[in-house]
PDB file of N, CA, C and O in Angstrom:
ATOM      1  N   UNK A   1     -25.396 -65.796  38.478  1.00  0.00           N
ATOM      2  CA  UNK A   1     -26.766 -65.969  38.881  1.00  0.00           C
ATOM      3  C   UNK A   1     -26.815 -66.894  40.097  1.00  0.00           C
ATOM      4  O   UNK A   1     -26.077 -67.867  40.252  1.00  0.00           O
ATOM      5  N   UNK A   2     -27.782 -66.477  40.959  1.00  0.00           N
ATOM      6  CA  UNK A   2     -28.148 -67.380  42.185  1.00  0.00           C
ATOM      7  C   UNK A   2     -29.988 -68.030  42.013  1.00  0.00           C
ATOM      8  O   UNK A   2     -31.060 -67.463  41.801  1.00  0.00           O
ATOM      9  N   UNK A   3     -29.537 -69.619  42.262  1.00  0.00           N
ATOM     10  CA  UNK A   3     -30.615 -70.333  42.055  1.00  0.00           C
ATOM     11  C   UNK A   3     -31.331 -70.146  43.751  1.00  0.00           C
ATOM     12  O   UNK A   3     -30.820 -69.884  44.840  1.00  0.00           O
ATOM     13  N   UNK A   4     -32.690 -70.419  43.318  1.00  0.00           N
ATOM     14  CA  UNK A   4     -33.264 -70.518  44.787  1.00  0.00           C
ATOM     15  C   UNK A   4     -34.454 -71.195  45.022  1.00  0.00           C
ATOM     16  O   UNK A   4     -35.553 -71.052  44.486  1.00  0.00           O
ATOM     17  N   UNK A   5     -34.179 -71.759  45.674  1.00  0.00           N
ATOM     18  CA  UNK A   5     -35.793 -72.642  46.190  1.00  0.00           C
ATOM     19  C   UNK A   5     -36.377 -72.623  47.082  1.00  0.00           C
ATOM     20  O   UNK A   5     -35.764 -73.024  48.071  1.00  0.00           O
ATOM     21  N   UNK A   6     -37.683 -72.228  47.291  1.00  0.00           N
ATOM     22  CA  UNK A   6     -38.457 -72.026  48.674  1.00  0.00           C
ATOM     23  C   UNK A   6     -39.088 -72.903  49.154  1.00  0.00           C
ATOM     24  O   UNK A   6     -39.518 -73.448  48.138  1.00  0.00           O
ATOM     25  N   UNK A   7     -39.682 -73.761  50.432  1.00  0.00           N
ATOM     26  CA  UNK A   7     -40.651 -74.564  50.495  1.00  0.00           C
ATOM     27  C   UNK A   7     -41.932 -74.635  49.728  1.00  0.00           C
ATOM     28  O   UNK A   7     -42.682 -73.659  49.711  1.00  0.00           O
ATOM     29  N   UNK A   8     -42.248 -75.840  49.033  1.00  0.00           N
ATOM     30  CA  UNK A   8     -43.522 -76.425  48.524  1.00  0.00           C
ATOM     31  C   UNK A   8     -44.245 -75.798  49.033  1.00  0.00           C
ATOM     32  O   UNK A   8     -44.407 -75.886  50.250  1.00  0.00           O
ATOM     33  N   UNK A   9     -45.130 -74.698  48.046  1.00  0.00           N
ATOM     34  CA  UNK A   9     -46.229 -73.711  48.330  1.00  0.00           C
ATOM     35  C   UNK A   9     -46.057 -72.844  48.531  1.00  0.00           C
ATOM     36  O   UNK A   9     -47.003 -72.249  49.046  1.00  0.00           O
ATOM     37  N   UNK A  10     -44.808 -72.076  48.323  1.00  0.00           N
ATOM     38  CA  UNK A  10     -44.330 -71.101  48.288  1.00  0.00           C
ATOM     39  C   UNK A  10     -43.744 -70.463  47.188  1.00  0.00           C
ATOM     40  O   UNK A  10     -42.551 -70.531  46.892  1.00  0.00           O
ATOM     41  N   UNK A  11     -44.885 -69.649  46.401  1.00  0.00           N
ATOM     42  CA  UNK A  11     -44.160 -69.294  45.213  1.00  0.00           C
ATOM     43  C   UNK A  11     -43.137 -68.168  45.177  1.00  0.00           C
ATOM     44  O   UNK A  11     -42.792 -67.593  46.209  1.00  0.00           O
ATOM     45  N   UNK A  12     -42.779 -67.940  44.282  1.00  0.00           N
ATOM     46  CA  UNK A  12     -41.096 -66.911  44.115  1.00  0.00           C
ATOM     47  C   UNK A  12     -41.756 -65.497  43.994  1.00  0.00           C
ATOM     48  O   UNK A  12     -41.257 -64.406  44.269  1.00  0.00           O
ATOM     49  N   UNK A  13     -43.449 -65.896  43.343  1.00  0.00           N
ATOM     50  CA  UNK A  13     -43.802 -64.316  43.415  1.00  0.00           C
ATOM     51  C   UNK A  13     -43.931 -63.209  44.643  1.00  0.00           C
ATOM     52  O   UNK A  13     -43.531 -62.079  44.922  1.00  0.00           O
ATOM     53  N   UNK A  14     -44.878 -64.438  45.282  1.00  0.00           N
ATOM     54  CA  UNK A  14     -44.955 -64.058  46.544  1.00  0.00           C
ATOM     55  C   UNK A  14     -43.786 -63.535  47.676  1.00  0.00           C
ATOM     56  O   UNK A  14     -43.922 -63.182  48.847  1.00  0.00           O
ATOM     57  N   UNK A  15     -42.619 -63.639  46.837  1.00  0.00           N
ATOM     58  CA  UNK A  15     -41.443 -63.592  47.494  1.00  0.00           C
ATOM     59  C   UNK A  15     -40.676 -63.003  47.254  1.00  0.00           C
ATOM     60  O   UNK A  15     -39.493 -63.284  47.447  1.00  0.00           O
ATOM     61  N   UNK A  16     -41.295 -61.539  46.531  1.00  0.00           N
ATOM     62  CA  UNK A  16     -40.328 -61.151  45.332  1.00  0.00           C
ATOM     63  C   UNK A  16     -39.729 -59.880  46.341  1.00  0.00           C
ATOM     64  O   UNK A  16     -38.537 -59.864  46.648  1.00  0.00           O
ATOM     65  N   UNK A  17     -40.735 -58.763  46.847  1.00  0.00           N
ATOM     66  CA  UNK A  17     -40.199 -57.831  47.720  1.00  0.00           C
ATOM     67  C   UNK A  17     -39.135 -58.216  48.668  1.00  0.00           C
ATOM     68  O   UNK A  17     -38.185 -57.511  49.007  1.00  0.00           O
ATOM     69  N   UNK A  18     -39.409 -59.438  49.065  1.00  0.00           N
ATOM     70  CA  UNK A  18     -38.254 -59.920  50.575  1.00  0.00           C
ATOM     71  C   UNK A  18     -36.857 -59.656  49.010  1.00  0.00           C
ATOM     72  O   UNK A  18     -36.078 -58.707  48.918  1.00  0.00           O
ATOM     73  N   UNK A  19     -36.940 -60.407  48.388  1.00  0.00           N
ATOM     74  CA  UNK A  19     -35.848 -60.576  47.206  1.00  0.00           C
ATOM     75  C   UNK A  19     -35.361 -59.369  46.683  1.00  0.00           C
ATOM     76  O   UNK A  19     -34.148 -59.366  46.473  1.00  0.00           O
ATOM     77  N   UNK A  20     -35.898 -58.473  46.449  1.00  0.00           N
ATOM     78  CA  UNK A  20     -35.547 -57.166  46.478  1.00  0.00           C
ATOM     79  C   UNK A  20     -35.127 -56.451  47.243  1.00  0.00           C
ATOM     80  O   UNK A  20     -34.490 -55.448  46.921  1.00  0.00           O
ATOM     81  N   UNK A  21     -35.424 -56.851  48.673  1.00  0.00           N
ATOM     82  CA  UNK A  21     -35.088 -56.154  50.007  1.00  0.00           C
ATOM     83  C   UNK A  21     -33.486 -56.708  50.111  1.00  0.00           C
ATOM     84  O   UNK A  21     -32.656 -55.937  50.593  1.00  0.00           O
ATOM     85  N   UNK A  22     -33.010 -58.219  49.596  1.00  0.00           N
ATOM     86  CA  UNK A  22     -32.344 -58.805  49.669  1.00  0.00           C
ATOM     87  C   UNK A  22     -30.988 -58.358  48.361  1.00  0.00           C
ATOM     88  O   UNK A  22     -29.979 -59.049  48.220  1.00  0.00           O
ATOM     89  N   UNK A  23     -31.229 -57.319  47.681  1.00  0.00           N
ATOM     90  CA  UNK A  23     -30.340 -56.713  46.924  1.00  0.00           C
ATOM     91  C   UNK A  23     -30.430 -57.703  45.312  1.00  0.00           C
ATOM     92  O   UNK A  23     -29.462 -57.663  44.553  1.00  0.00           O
ATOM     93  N   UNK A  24     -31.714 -58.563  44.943  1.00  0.00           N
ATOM     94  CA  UNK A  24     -31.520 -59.370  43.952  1.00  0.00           C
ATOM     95  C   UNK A  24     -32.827 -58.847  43.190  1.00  0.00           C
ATOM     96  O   UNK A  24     -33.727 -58.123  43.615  1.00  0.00           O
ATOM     97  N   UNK A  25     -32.653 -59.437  41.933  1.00  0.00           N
ATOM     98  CA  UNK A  25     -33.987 -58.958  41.269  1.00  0.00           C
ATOM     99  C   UNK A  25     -34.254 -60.680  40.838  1.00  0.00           C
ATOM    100  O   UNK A  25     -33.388 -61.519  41.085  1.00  0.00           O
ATOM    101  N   UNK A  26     -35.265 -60.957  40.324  1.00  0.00           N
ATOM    102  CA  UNK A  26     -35.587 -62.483  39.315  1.00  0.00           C
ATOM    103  C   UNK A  26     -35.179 -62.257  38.257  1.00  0.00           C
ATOM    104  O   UNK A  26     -35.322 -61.141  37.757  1.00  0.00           O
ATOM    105  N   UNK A  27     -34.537 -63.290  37.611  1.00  0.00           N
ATOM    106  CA  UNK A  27     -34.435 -63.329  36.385  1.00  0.00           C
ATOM    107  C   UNK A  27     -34.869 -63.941  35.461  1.00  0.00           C
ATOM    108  O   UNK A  27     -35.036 -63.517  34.317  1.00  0.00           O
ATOM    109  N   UNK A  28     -35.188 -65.452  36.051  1.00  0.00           N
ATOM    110  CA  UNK A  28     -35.825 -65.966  35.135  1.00  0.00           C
ATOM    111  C   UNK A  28     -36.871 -67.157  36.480  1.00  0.00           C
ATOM    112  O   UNK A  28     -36.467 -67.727  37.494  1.00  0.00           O
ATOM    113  N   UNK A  29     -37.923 -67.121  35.995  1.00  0.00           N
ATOM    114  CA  UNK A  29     -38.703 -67.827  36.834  1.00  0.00           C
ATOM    115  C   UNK A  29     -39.055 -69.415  36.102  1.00  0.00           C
ATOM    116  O   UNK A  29     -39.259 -69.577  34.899  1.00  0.00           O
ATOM    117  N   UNK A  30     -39.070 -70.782  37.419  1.00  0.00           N
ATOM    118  CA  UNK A  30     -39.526 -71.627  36.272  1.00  0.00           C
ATOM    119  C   UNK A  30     -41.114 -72.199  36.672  1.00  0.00           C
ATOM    120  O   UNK A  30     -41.644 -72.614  37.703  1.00  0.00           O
ATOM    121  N   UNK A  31     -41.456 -72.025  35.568  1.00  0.00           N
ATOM    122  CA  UNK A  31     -43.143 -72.250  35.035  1.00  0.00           C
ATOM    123  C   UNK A  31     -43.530 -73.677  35.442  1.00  0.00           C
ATOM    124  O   UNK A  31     -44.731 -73.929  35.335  1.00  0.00           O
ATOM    125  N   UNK A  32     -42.656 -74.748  35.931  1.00  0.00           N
ATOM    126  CA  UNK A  32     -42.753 -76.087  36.007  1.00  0.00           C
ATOM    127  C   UNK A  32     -42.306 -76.290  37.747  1.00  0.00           C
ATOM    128  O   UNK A  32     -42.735 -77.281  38.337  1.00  0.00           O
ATOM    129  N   UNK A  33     -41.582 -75.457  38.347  1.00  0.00           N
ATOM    130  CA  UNK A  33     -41.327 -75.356  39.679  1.00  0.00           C
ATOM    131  C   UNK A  33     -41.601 -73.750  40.439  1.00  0.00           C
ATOM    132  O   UNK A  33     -40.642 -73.217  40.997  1.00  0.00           O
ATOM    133  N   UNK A  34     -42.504 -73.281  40.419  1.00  0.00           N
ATOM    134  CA  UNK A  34     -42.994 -71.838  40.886  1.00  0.00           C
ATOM    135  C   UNK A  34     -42.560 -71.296  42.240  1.00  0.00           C
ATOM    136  O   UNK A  34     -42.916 -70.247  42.775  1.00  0.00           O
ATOM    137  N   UNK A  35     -41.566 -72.393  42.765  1.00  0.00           N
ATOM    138  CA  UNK A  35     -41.019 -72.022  44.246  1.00  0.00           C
ATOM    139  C   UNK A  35     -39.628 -72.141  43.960  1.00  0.00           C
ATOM    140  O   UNK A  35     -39.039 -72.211  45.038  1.00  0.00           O
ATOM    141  N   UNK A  36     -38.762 -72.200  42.918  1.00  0.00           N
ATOM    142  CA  UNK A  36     -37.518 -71.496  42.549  1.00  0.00           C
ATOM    143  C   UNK A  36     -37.525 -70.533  41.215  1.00  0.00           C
ATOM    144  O   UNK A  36     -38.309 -70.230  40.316  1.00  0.00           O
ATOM    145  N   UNK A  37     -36.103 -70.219  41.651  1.00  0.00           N
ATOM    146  CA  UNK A  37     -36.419 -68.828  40.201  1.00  0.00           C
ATOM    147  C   UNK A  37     -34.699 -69.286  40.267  1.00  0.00           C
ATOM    148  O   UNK A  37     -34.126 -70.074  41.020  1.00  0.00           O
ATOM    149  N   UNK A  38     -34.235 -68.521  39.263  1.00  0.00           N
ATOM    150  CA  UNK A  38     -33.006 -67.932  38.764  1.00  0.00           C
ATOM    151  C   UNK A  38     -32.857 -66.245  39.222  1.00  0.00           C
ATOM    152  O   UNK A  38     -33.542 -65.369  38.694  1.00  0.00           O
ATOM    153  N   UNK A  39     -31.949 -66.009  40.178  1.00  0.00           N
ATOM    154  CA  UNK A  39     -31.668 -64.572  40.736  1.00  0.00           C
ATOM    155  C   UNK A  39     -30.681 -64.008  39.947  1.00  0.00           C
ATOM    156  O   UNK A  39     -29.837 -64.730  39.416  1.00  0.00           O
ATOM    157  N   UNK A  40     -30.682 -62.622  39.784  1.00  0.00           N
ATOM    158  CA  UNK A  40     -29.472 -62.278  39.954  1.00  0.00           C
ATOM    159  C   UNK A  40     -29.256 -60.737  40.926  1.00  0.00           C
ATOM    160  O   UNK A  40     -30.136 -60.260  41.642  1.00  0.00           O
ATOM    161  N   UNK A  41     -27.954 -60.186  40.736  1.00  0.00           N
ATOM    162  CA  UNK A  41     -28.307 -59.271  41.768  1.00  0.00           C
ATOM    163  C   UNK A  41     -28.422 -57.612  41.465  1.00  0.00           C
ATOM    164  O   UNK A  41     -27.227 -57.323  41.410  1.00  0.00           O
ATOM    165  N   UNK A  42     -28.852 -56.880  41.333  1.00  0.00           N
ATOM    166  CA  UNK A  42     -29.522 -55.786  41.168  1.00  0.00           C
ATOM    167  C   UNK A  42     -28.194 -54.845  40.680  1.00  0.00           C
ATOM    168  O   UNK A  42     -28.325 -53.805  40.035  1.00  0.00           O
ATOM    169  N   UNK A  43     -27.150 -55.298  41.026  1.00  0.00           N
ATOM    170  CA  UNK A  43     -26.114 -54.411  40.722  1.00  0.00           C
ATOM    171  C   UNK A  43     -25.335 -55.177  39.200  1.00  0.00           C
ATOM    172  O   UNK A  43     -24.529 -54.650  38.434  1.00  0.00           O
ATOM    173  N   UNK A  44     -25.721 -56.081  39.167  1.00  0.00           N
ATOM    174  CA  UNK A  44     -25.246 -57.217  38.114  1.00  0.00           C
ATOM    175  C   UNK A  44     -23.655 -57.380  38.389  1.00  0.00           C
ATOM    176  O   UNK A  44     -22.928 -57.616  37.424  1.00  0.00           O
ATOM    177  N   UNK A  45     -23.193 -57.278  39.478  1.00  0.00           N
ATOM    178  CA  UNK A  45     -21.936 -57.547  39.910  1.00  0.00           C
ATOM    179  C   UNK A  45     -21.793 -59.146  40.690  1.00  0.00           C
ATOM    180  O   UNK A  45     -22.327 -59.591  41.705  1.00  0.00           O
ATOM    181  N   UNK A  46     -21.010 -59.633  39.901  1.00  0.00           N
ATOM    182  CA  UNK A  46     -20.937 -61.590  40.626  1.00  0.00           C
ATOM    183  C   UNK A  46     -20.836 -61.229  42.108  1.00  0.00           C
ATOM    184  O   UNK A  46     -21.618 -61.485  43.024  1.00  0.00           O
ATOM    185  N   UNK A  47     -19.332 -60.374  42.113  1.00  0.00           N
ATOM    186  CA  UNK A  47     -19.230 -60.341  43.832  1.00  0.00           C
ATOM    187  C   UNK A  47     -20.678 -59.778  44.853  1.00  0.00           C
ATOM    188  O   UNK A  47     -20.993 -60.196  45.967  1.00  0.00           O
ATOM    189  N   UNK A  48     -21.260 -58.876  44.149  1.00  0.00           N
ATOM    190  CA  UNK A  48     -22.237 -58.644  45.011  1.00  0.00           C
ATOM    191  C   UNK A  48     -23.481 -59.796  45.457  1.00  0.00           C
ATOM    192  O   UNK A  48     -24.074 -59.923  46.528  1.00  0.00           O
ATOM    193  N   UNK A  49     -23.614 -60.636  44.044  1.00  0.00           N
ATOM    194  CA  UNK A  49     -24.116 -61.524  43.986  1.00  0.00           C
ATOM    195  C   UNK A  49     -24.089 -62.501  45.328  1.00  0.00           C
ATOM    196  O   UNK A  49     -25.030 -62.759  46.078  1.00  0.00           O
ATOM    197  N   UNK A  50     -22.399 -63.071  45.412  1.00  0.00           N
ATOM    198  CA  UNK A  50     -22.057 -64.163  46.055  1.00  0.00           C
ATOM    199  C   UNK A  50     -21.958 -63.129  47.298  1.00  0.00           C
ATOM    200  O   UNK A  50     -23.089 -63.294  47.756  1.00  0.00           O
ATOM    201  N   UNK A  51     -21.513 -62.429  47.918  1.00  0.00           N
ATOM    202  CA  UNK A  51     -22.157 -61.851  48.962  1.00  0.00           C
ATOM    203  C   UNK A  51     -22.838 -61.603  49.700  1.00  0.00           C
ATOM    204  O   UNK A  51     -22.611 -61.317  50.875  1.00  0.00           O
ATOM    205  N   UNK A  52     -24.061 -61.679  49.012  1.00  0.00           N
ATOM    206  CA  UNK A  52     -25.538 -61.400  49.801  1.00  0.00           C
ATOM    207  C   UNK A  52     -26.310 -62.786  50.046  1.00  0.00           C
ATOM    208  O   UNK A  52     -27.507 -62.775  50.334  1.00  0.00           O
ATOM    209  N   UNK A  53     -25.417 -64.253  49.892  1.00  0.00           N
ATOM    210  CA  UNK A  53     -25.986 -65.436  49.723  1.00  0.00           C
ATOM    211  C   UNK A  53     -26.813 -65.586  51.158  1.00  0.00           C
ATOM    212  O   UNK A  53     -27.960 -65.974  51.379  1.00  0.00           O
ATOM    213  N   UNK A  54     -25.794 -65.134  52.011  1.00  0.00           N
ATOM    214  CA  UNK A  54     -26.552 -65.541  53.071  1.00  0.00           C
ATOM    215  C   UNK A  54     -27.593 -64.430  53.658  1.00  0.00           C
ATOM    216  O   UNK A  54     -28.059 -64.435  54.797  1.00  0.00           O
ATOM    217  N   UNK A  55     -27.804 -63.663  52.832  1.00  0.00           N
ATOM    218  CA  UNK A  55     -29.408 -62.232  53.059  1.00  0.00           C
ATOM    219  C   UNK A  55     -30.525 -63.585  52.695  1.00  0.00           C
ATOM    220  O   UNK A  55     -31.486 -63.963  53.365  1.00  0.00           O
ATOM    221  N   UNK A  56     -29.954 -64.174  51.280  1.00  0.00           N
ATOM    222  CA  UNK A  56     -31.176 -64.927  51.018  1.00  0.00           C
ATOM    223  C   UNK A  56     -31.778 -66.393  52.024  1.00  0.00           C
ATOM    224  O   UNK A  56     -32.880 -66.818  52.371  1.00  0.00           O
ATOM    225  N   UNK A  57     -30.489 -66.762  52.192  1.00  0.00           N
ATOM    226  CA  UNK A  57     -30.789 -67.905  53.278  1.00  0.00           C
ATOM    227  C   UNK A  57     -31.740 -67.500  54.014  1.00  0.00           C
ATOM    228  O   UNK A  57     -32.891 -67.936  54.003  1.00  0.00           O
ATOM    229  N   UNK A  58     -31.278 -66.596  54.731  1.00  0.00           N
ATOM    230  CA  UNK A  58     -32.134 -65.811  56.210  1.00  0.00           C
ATOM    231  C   UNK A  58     -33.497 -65.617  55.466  1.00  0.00           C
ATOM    232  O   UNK A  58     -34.296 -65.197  56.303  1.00  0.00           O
ATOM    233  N   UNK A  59     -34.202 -65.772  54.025  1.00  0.00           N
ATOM    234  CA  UNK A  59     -35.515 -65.612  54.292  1.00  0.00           C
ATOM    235  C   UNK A  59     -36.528 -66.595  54.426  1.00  0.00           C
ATOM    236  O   UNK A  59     -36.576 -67.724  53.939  1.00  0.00           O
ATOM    237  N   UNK A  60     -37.242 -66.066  55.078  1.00  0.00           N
ATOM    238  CA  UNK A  60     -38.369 -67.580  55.497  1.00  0.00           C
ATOM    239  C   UNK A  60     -38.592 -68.336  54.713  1.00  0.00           C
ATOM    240  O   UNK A  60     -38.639 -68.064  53.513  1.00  0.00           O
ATOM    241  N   UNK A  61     -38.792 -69.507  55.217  1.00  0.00           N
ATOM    242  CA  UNK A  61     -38.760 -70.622  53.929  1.00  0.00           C
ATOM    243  C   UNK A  61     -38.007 -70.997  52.941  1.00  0.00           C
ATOM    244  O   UNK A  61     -38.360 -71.967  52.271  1.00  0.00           O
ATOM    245  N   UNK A  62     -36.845 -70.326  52.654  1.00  0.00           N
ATOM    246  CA  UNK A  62     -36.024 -70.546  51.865  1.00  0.00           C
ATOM    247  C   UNK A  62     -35.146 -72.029  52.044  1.00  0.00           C
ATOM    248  O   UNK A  62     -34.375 -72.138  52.998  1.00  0.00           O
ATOM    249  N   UNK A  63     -35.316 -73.124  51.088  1.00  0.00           N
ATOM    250  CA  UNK A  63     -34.717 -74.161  51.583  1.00  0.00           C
ATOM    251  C   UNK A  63     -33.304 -74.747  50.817  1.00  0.00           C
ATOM    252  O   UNK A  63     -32.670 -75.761  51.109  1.00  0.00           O
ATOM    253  N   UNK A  64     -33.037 -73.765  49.749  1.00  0.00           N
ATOM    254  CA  UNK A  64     -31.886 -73.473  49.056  1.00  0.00           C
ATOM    255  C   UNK A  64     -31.244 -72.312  48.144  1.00  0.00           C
ATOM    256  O   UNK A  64     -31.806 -71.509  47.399  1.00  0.00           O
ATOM    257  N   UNK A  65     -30.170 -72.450  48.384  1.00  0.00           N
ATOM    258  CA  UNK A  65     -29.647 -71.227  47.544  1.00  0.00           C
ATOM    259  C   UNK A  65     -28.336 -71.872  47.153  1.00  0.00           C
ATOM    260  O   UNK A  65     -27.646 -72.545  47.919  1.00  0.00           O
ATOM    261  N   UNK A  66     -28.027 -71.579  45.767  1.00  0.00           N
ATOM    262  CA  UNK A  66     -26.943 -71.774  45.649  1.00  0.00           C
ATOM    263  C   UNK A  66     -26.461 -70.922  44.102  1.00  0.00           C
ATOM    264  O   UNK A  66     -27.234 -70.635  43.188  1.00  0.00           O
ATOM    265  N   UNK A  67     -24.647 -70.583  44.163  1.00  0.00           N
ATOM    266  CA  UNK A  67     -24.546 -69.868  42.847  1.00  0.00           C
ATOM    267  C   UNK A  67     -24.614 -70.853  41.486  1.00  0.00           C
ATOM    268  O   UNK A  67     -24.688 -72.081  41.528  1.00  0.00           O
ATOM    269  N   UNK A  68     -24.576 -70.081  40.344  1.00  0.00           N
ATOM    270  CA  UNK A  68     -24.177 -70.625  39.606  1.00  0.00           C
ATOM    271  C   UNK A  68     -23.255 -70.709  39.070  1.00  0.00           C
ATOM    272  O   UNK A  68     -22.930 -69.723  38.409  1.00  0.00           O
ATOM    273  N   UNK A  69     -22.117 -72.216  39.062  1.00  0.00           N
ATOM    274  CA  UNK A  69     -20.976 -71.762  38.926  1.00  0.00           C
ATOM    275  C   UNK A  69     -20.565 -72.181  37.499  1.00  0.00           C
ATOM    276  O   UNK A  69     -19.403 -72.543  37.314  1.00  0.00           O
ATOM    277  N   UNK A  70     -21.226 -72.161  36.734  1.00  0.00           N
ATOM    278  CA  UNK A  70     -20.742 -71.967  35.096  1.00  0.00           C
ATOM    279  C   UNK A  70     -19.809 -71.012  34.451  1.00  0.00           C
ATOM    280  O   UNK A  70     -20.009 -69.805  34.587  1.00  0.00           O
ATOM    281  N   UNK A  71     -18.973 -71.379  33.876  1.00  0.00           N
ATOM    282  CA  UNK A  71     -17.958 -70.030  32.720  1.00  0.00           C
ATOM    283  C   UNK A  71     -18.393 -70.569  31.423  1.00  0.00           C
ATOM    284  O   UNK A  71     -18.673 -71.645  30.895  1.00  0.00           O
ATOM    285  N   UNK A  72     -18.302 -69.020  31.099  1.00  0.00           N
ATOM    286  CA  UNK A  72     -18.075 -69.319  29.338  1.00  0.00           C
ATOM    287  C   UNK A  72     -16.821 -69.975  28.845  1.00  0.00           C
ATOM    288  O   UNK A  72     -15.639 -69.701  29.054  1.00  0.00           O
ATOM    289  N   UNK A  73     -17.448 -71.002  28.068  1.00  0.00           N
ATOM    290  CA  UNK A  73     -16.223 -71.605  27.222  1.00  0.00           C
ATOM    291  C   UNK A  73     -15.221 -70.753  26.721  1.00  0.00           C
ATOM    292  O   UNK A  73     -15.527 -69.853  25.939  1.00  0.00           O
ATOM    293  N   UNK A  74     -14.007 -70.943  27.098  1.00  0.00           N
ATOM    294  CA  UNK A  74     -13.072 -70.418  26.975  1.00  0.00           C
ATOM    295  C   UNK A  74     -11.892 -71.607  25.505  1.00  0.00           C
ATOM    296  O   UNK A  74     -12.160 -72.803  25.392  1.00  0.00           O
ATOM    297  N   UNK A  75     -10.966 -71.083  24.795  1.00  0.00           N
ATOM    298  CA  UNK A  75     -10.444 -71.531  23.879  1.00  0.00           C
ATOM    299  C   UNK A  75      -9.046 -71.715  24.576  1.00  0.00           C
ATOM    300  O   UNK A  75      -8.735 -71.066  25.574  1.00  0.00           O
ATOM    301  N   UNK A  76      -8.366 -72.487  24.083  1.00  0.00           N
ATOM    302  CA  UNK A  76      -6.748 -72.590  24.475  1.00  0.00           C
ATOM    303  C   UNK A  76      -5.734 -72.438  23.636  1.00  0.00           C
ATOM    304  O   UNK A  76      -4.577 -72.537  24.043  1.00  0.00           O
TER     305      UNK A  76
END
């Protein structure tokens, strides 16, 4: 998943077609910050994901992006 944040007053809804144009869908939106969401990418492939980071940069107002770099707990 790719996190994203747009400038103050800029909600994620309003932003959703550019985001789609951008090969990502929303996944989870937050109700307490309405100018980031949780992305992911339309193909549900990581690589496609981390690929298209910089489609999202390039959209207006966008003042962060970044992946998420979490794994599942793994056992040894």
């Amino acid at each position: 998943m790719i996190f994203i944040r747009f400038a103050e007053g800029v909600d994620v809804e309003s932003q959703r077609e550019v985001i789609n144009q951008a090969g990502y869908e929303v996944a989870q939106s937050l109700y307490y910050a309405p100018h980031t969401a949780w992305l992911r990418a339309k193909s549900g492939n990581i690589v496609d994901a981390i690929a298209g980071i910089s489609q999202l940069e390039a959209i207006a107002n966008v003042e962060n992006v970044e992946p998420q770099m979490l794994m599942e707990r793994g056992w040894r």
